[in-house]
C-alpha positions in Angstrom: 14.3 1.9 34.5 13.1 5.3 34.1 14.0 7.3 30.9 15.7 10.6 31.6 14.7 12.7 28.8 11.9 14.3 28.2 9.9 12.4 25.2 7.8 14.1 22.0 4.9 11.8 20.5 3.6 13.2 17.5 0.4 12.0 16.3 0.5 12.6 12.4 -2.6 13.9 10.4 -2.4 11.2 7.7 -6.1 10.9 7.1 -7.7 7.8 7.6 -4.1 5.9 8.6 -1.6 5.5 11.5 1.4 7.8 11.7 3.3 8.6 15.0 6.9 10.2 15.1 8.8 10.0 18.8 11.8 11.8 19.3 14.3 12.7 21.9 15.1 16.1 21.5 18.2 15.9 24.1 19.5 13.7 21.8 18.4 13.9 18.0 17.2 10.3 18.1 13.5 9.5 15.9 11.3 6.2 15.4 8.6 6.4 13.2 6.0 4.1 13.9 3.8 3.4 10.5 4.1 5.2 7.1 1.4 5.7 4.7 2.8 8.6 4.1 6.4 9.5 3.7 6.3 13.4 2.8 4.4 13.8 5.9 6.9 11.9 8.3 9.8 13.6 6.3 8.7 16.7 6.7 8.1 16.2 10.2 11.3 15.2 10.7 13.1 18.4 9.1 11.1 20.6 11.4 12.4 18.3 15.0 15.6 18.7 13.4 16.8 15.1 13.9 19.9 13.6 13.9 19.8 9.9 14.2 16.6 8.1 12.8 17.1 4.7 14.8 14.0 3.2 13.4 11.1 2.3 11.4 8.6 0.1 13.0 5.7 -0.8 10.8 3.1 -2.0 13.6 1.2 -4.8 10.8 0.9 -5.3 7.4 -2.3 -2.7 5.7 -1.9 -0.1 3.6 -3.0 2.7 6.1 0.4 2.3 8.4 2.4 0.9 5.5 1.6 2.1 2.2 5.1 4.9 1.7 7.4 2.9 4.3 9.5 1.9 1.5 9.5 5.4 -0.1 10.3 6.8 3.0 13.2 4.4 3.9 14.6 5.1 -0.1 14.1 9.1 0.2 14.9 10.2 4.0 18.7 10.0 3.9 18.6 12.0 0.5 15.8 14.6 1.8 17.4 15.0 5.4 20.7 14.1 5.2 19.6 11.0 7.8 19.5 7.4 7.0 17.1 5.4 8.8 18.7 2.8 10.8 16.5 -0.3 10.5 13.1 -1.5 9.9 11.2 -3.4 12.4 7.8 -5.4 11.6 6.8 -8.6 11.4 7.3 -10.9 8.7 4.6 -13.1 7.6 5.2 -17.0 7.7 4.8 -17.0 3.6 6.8 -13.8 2.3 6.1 -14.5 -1.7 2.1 -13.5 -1.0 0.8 -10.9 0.6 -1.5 -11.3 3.6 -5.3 -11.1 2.8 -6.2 -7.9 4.0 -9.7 -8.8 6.2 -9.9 -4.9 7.6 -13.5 -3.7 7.2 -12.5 -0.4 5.7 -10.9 0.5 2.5 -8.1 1.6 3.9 -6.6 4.3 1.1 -9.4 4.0 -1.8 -12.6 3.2 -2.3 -12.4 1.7 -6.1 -11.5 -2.0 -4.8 -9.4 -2.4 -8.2 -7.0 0.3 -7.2 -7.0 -0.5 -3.6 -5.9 -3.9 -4.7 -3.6 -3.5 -6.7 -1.6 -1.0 -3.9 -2.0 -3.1 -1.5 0.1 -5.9 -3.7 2.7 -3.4 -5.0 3.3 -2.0 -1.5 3.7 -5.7 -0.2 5.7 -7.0 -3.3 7.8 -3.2 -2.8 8.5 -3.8 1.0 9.5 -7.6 0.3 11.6 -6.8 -2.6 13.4 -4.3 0.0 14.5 -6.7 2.8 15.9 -8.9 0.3 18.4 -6.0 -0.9 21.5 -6.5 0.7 22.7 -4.2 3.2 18.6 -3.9 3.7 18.5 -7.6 5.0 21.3 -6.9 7.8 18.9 -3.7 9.4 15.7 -5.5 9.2 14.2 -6.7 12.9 11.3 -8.4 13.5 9.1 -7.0 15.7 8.0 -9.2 18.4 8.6 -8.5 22.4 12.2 -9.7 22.9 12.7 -13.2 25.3 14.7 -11.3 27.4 13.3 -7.7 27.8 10.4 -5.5 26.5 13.2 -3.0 24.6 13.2 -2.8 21.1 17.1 -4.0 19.7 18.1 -0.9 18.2 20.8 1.3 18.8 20.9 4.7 20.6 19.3 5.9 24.1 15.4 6.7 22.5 15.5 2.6 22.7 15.1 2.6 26.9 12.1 4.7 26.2 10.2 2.4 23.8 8.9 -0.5 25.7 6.8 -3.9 23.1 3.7 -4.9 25.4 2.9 -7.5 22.0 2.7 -9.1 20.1 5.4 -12.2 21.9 6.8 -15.2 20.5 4.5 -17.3 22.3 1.1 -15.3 21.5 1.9 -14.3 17.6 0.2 -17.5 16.2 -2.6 -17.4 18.6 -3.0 -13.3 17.7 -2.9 -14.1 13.6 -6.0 -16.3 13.9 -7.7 -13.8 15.9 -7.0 -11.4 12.4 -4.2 -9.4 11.6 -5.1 -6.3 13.2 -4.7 -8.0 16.5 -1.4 -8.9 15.6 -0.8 -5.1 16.1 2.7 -4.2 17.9 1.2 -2.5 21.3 4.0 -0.2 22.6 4.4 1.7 25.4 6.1 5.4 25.0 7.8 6.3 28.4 8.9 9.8 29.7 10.4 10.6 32.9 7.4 11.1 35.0 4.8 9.9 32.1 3.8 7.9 29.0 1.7 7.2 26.3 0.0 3.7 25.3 0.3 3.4 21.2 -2.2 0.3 20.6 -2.4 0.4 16.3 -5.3 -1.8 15.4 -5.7 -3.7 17.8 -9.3 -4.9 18.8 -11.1 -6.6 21.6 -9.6 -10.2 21.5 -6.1 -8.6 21.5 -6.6 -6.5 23.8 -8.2 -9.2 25.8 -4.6 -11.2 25.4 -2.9 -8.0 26.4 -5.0 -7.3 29.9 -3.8 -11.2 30.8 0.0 -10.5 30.5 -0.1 -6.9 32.5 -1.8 -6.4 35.4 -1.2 -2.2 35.1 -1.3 -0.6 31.4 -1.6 2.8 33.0 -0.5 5.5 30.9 -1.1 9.4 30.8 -2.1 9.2 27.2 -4.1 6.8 24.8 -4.0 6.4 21.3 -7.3 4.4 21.0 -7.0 1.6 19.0 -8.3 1.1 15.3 -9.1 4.7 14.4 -11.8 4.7 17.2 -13.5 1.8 16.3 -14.5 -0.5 19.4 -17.0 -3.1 17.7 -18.5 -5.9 20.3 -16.9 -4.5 23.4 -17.3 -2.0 26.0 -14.9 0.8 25.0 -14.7 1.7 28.9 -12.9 -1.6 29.6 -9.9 0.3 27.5 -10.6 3.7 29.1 -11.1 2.0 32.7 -7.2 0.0 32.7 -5.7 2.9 31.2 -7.2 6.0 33.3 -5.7 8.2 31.1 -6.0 12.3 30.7 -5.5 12.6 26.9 -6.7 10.3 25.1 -6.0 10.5 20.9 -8.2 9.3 18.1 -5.9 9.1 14.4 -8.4 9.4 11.9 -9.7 10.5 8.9 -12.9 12.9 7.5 -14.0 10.1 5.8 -13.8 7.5 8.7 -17.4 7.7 9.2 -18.2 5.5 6.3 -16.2 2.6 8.2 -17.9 3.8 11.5 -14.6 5.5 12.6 -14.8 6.3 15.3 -17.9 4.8 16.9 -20.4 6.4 18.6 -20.5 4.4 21.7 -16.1 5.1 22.0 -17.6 8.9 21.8 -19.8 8.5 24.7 -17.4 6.5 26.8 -14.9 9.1 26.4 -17.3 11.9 26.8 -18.5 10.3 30.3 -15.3 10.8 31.9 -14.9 14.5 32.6 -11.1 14.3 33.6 -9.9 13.0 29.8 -9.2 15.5 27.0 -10.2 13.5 23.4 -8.2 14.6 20.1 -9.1 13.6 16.8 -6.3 14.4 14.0 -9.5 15.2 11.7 -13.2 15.9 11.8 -15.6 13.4 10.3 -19.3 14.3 9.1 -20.6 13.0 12.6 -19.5 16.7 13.9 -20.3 18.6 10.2 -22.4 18.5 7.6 -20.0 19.3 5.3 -16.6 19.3 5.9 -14.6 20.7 3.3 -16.1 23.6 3.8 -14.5 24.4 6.7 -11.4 23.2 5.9 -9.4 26.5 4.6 -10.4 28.0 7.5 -9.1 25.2 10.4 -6.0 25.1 8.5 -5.6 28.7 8.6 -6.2 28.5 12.0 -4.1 25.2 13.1 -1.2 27.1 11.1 -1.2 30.1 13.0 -1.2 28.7 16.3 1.8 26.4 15.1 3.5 29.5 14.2 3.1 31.2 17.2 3.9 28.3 19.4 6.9 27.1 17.5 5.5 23.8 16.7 4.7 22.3 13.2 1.4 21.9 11.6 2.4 19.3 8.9 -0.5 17.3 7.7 -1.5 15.2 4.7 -3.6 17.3 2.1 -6.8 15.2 2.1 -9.5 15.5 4.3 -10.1 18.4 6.8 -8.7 18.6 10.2 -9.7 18.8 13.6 -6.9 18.5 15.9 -4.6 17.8 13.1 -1.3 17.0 13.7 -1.2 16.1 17.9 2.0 16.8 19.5 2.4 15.7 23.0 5.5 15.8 25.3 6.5 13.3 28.1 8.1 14.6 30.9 7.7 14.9 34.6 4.1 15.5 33.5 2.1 14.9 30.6 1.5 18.0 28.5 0.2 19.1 25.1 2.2 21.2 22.5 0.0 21.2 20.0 -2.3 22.6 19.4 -3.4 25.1 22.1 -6.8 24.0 24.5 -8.0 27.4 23.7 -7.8 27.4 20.3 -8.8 24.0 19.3 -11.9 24.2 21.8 -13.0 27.8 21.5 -11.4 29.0 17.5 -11.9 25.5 15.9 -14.7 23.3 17.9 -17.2 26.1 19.0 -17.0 27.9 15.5 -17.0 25.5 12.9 -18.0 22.2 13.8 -21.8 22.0 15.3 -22.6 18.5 16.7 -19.3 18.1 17.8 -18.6 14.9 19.4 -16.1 15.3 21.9 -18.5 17.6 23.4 -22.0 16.0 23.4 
């Protein structure tokens, strides 16, 4: 089946986290996939001007795709006038204790104390909200359907939203690997185009996913983990995929987690067809970031303005790309922000070893 309307994928800049908002514009239909932030995503929302938010899909359980989900499920219908529809993730086997959070990175905060302490509120907050009734009735758990790849949720943006994984039969098998490879993989489908959305998944996942699909072609990539490629060859990814754009969500301080890694730079950098996007700059391409930052804001904001596009972004951290809008149609094109001005007003004049460029 091929979707009929064109498709908008916009990559939030969240910092160090996961945020992606799809919409329909034909149709005023939205799914959020992953909230650490809710003002963000709301605000997002306001400028697509959309009707019908048929979903929240929290992709697995850390703090850097979940942290505001509950705030943003308690505060959008109130701030937009929209309720969201349901909430799709996967429930853990035990849902009194949260899941031991085995990421190598420190997610939201570097004091472990605080970080821990989040991590169990916003677990204990999104439990505590399933159990509320009407909340248990528009909870769904995300795993591919038995009978279909389409998400069950209401409303026409549901043909264009395709679960690759996590399946029943793999979801044990993918929990043992670690819970970032129990990562929903989703594929984003336009008319003529589409986008691959792999979360956190790492090698051994995406070793189980290459053995279910024999083509995971898409025109865009959101390479998985924030860039991080550990133990594997990050052209395996790049090589089933062939894609043109290929996006990296992360934050300025990502480089302390070794987000993204060099070696993904160099594999993307060795294909001369792909165009790389990174929501923000780490210290890999400046000394000093936050120097800069006034000044790529400035300039992200200006070409948002002129383009009629939105430049909403978290306020930590500085950005590169910042907030990446792409639209899926016949073709696969970029709304925001502009080739020229991220290359030759952002790259070339404030960032000097920059990494997309050698």
């Amino acid at each position: 089946m091929t979707f009929q309307h064109s498709v908008r994928v916009a990559f939030l800049d969240v910092g160090q986290g996961d945020s992606i908002v799809v919409t329909v514009p034909a149709t005023g239909e939205a799914i959020i996939i992953d909230c650490p932030e809710a003002d963000t995503v709301i605000e997002y929302l306001r400028f697509a001007e959309v009707r019908h938010i048929r979903a929240l899909i929290i992709t697995h359980l850390h703090l850097d795709h979940y942290r505001e989900a509950v705030s943003f499920l308690e505060n959008c219908g109130g701030q937009l006038g929209v309720e969201c529809e349901r909430l799709v993730f996967n429930w853990p086997s035990n849902r009194q204790q949260p899941l031991p959070d085995a990421d190598e990175h420190s997610e939201m905060y570097s004091d472990p104390k605080r970080r821990e302490r989040t991590r169990i509120t916003a677990y204990r907050e999104l439990m505590a909200w399933t159990n509320q009734s009407p909340h248990e009735d528009a909870c769904v758990g995300l795993l591919r359907p038995r009978r279909g790849d389409y998400l069950e949720i209401d409303g026409m943006i549901a043909q264009a939203i395709k679960i690759l994984q996590p399946s029943h039969a793999q979801i044990g098998k993918l929990f043992h690997l670690g819970l970032n490879n129990t990562s929903a993989v989703l594929r984003i489908e336009g008319p003529g185009s589409s986008a691959l959305l792999t979360a956190d998944i790492e090698p051994a996942g995406w070793s189980e996913l290459q053995k279910r699909y024999s083509s995971l072609q898409s025109d865009v990539l959101k390479f998985p983990h924030h860039g991080s490629w550990k133990g594997a060859d990050p052209l395996d990814v790049l090589g089933a995929v062939d894609p043109s754009i290929v996006v990296i969500s992360v934050g300025t301080e990502g480089d302390r987690y070794d987000h993204p890694n060099p070696h993904v730079f160099s594999a993307i950098r060795s294909l001369s067809h792909v165009r790389l996007l990174c929501t923000q700059v780490t210290t890999r391409c400046v000394a000093q970031p936050a120097t800069q930052r006034k000044a790529v804001e400035a300039t992200l904001e200006a070409d948002a303005v002129s383009r009629d596009t939105c430049s909403v972004r978290t306020p930590r951290g500085c950005p590169c790309a910042g907030t990446i809008i792409v639209e899926l149609s016949d073709q696969v094109r970029v709304l925001q922000p502009d080739a020229f001005v991220h290359r030759d007003q952002i790259i070339n004049r404030h960032y000097g070893t920059p990494q997309c460029a050698g």
